[in-house]
C-alpha positions as CSV (number, residue, x, y, z in Angstrom):
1,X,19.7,-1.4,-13.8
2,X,17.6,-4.4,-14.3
3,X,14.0,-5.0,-14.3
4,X,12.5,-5.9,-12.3
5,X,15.2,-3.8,-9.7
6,X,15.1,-6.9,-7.4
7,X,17.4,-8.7,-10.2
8,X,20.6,-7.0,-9.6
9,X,19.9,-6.8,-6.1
10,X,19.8,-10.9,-6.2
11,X,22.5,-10.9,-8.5
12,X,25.2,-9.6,-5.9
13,X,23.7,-11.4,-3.0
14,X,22.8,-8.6,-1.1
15,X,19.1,-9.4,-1.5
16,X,19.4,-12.6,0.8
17,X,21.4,-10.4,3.1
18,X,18.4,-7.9,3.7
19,X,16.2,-10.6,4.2
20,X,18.3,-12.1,7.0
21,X,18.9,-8.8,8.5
22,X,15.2,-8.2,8.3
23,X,14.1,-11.3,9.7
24,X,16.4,-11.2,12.6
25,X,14.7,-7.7,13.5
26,X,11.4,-9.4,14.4
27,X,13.4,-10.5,17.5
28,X,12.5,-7.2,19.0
29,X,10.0,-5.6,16.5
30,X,10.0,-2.3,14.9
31,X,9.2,-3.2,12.0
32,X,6.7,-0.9,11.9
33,X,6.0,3.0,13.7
34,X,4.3,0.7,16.7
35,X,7.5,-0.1,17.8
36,X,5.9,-3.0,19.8
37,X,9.3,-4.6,20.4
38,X,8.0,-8.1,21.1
39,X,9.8,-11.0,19.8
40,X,8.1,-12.3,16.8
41,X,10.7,-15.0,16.5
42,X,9.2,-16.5,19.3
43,X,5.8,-16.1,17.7
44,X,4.8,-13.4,19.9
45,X,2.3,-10.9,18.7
46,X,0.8,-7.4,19.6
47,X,-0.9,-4.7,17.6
48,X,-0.4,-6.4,14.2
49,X,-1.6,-10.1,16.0
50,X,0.9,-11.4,13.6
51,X,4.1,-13.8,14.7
52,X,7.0,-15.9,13.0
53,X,4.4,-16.3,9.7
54,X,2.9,-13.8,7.9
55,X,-0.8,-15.0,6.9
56,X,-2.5,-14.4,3.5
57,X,-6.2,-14.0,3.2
58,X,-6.4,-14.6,-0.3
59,X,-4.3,-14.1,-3.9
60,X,-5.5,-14.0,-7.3
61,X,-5.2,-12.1,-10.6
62,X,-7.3,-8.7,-9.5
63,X,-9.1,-7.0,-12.4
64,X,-10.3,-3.9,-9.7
65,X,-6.9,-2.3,-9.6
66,X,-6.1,0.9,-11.6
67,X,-5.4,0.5,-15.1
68,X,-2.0,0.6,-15.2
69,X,-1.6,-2.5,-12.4
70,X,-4.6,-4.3,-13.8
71,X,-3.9,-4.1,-18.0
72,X,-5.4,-7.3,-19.6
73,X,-4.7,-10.0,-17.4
74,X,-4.8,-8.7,-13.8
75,X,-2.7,-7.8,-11.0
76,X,-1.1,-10.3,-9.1
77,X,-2.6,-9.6,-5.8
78,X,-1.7,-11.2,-2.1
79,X,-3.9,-9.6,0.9
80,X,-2.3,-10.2,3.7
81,X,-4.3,-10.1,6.9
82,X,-4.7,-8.1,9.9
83,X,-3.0,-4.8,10.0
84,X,-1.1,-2.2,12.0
85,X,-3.7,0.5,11.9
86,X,-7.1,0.0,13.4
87,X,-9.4,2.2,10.8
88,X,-12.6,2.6,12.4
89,X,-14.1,2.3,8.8
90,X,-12.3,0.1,7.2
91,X,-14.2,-1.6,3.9
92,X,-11.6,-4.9,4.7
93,X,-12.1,-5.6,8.7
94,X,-13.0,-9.3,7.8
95,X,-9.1,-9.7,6.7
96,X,-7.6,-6.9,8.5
97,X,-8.8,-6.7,11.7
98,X,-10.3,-10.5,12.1
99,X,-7.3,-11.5,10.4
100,X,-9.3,-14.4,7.6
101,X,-6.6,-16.3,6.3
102,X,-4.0,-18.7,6.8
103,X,-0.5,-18.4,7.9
104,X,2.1,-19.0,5.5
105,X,6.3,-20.2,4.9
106,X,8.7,-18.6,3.0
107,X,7.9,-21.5,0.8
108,X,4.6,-21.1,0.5
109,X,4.5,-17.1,-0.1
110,X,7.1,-17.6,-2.6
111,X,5.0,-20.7,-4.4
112,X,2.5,-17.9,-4.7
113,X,4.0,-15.5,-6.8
114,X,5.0,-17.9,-9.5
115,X,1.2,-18.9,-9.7
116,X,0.5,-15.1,-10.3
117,X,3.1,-15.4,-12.8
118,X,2.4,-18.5,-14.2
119,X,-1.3,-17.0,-14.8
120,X,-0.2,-14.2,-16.5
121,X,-0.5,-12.0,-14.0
122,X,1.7,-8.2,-15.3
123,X,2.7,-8.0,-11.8
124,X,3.1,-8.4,-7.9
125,X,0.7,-6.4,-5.7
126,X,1.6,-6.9,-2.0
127,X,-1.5,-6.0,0.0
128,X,-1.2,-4.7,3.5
129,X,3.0,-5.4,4.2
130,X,3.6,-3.0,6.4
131,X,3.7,-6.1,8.9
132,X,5.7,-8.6,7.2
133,X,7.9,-7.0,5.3
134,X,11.0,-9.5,6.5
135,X,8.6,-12.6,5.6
136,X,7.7,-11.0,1.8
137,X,11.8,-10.3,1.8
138,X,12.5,-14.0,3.5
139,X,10.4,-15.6,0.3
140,X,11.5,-13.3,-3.0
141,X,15.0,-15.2,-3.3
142,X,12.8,-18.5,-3.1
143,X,10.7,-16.9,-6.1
144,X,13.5,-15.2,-8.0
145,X,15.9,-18.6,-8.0
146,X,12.6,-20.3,-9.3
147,X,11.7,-18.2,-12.1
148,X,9.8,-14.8,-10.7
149,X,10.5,-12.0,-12.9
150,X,7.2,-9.8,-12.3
151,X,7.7,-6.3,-11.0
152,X,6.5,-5.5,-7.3
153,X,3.6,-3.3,-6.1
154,X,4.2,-2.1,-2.3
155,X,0.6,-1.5,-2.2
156,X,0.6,0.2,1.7
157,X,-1.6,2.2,4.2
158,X,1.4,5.1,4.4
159,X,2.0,3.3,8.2
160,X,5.5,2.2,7.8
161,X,8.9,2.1,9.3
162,X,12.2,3.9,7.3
163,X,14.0,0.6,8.2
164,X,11.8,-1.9,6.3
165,X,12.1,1.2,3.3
166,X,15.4,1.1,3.4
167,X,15.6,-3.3,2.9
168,X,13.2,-2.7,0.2
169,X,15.0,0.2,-2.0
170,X,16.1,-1.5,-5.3
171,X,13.7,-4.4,-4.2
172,X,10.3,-2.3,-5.1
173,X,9.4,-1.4,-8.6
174,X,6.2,0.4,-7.8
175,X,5.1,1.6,-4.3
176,X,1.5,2.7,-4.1
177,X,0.9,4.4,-0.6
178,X,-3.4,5.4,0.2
179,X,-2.5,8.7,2.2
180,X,-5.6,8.9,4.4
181,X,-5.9,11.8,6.8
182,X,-4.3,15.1,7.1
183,X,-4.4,16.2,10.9
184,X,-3.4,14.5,13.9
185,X,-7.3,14.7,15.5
186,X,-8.3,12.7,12.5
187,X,-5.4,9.9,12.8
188,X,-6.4,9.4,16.5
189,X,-9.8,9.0,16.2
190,X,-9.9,7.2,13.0
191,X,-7.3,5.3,12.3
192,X,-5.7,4.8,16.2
193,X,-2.3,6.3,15.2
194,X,-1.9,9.7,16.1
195,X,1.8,9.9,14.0
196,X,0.1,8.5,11.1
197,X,0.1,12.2,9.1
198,X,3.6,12.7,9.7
199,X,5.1,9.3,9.5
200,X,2.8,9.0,5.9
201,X,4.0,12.4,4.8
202,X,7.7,10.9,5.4
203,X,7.6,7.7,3.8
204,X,5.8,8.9,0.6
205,X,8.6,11.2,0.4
206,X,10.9,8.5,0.9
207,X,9.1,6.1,-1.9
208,X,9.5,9.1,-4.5
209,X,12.7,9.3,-3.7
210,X,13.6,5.4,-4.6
211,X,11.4,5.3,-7.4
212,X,10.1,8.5,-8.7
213,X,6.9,10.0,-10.3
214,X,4.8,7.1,-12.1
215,X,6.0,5.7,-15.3
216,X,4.1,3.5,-17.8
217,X,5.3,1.6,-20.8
218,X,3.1,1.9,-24.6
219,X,0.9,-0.3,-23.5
220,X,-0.1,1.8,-20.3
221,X,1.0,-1.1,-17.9
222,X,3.0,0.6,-15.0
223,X,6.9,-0.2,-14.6
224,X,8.2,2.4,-11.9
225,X,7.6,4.7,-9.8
226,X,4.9,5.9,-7.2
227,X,0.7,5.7,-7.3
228,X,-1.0,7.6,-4.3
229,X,-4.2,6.5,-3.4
230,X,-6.7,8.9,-1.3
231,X,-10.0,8.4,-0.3
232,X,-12.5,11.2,-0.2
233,X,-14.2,10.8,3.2
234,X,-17.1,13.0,4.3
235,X,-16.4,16.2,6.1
236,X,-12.7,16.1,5.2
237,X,-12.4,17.6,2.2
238,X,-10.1,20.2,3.7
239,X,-7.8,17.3,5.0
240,X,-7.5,16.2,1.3
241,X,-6.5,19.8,0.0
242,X,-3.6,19.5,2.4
243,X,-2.8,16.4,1.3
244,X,-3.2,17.3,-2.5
245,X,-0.7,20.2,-1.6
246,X,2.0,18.2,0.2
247,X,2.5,16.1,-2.9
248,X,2.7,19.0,-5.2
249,X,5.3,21.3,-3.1
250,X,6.5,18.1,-1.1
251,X,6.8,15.1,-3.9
252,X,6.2,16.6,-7.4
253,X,3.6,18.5,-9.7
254,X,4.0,14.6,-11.9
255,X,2.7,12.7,-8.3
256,X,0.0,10.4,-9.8
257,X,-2.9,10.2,-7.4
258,X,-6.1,8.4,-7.5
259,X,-9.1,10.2,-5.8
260,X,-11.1,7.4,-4.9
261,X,-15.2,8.1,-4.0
262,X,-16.2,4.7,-3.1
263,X,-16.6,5.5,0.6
264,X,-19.5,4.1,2.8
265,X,-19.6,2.9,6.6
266,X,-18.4,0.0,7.0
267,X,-17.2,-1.7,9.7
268,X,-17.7,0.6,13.2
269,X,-18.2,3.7,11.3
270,X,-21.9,4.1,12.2
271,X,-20.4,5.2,15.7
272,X,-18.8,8.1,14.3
273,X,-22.0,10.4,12.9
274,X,-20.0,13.0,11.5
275,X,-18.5,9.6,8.6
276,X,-21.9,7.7,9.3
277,X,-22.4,8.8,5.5
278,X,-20.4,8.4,1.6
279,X,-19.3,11.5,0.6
280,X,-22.1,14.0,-1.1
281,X,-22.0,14.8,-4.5
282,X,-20.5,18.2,-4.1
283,X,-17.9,17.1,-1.6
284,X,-16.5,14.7,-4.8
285,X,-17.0,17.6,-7.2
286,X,-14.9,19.9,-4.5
287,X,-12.3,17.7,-3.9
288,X,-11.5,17.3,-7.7
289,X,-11.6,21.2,-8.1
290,X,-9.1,20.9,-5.0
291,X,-6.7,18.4,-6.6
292,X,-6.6,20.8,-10.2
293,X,-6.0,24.3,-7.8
294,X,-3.5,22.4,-5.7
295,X,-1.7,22.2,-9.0
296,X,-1.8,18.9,-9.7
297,X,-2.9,17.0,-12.6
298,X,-2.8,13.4,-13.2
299,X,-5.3,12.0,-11.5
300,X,-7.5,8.6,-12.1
301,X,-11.2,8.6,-12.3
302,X,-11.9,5.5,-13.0
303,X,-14.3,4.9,-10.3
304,X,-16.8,2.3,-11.1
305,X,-19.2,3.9,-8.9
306,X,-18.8,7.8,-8.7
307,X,-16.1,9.7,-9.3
308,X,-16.0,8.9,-12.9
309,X,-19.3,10.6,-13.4
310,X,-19.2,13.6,-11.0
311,X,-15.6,14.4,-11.3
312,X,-15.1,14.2,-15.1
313,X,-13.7,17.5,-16.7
């Protein structure tokens, strides 16, 4: 196999023939577990508020991403805006749920990625696809007959479809699903999709299965596999026990997770007292103590705000 995967999958044609097959879904959308059906063809829109274009709030070489993404000269990021989940604390609602940005061609999106590259960029970082997964398809062949030969980060909220899975196995190089909430009470009043837990647990399975547990080169840049995020929220420490458990009996004792403690209320968070509040010292502490007797073990800390202090062995 190549590498980047996409190359072979170029190579033979059949990466043009995804994207066709994936565009011509948007006629009746499922591109996501919303199953809105609308014809986004027609530039009709529903949950995600996105049409025909997918529209990018910003791109850059982005020095905040783990270590392995990041290395010396950044990872290519390109936010997407809006979003199909409606996360009543989301630390982003400026892009994803007042959708900042502009829309974008295939031309355009694909213009894009040879910037990242151009700057040196050691990768590809799709932020919030789970929408437009036939437009980031539509403009890779663009990229690759002009040059692109970064890897891909499928850098998801854990919200999406086995179909637009299935057009991107051999496309992705490194998925990195955040796996949120546990229970179905949490998904509904959070995050406004009570399937999330099961549809995430699904899909991460799926991901490993493409890819596999994460694997880094000598100098620590990542070339395969899968990252989990999670974020330790307030009063759910429990929820990210079962999560920690799911992806060592589930996925694999070698599932690299980060445990991220930069939570705060943001967005309409203040209306839900019991997350009105970051995480507590000992709630970080218990999560990581949860993570290690789950039976897992590699884990990033590199928190610049907290977990790197109160989590550290």
């Amino acid at each position: 196999m190549s590498w980047p995967a996409y190359l072979d999958l170029h190579a033979s044609g059949e990466l043009v023939r995804r994207a066709a097959e994936a565009v011509e879904a948007l006629r009746s959308c499922t591109i996501c577990p919303r199953n809105c059906r609308v014809d986004r063809l027609e530039n009709r829109a529903k949950v995600c508020a996105t049409g025909r274009r997918a529209r990018v709030s910003s791109y850059f070489p982005h020095f905040g991403e783990e270590d392995c993404l990041r290395g010396f000269n950044g990872s290519g990021t390109i936010f997407f805006s809006f979003c199909n989940l409606k996360c009543v604390f989301c630390q982003n609602h400026d892009t994803s749920q007042a959708g900042e940005g502009d829309e974008v061609d295939a031309e355009r999106l694909a213009a894009m990625m040879l910037e990242l590259q151009a700057a040196g960029c050691h990768n590809i970082n799709f932020v919030t696809p789970e929408h437009v997964v036939p437009q980031l398809l539509e403009a890779l062949p663009i990229a690759v007959e002009r040059g692109l030969r970064l890897p891909l980060v499928y850098n998801t909220s854990s919200y999406d479809s086995m179909e637009s899975l299935r057009w991107l196995d051999g496309v992705v190089d490194l998925y990195m699903p955040d796996f949120k909430v546990w229970t179905k009470e949490s998904a509904i009043r959070y995050l406004k999709a009570k399937d999330y837990p099961e549809v995430a647990r699904r899909i991460v399975a799926e991901m490993h299965r493409q890819v596999g547990p994460l694997v880094v080169d000598d100098n620590g840049l990542a070339r395969r596999g899968v990252l989990v995020r999670h974020l330790v929220m307030p009063g759910l420490v429990d929820e990210s026990e079962q999560i920690f458990r799911f992806l060592r009996e589930e996925i694999s004792p070698d599932t690299y997770v980060n445990v991220m403690g930069q939570y705060h209320p943001d967005h309409r968070a203040m209306d839900y007292p019991e997350i009105a509040r970051p995480p507590t010292d000992d709630e970080l502490r218990d999560a990581r103590r949860r993570f290690r007797a789950a039976g897992l073990s590699r884990i990033d800390t590199r928190d610049r705000r907290r977990l790197v202090v109160y989590l550290s062995d």
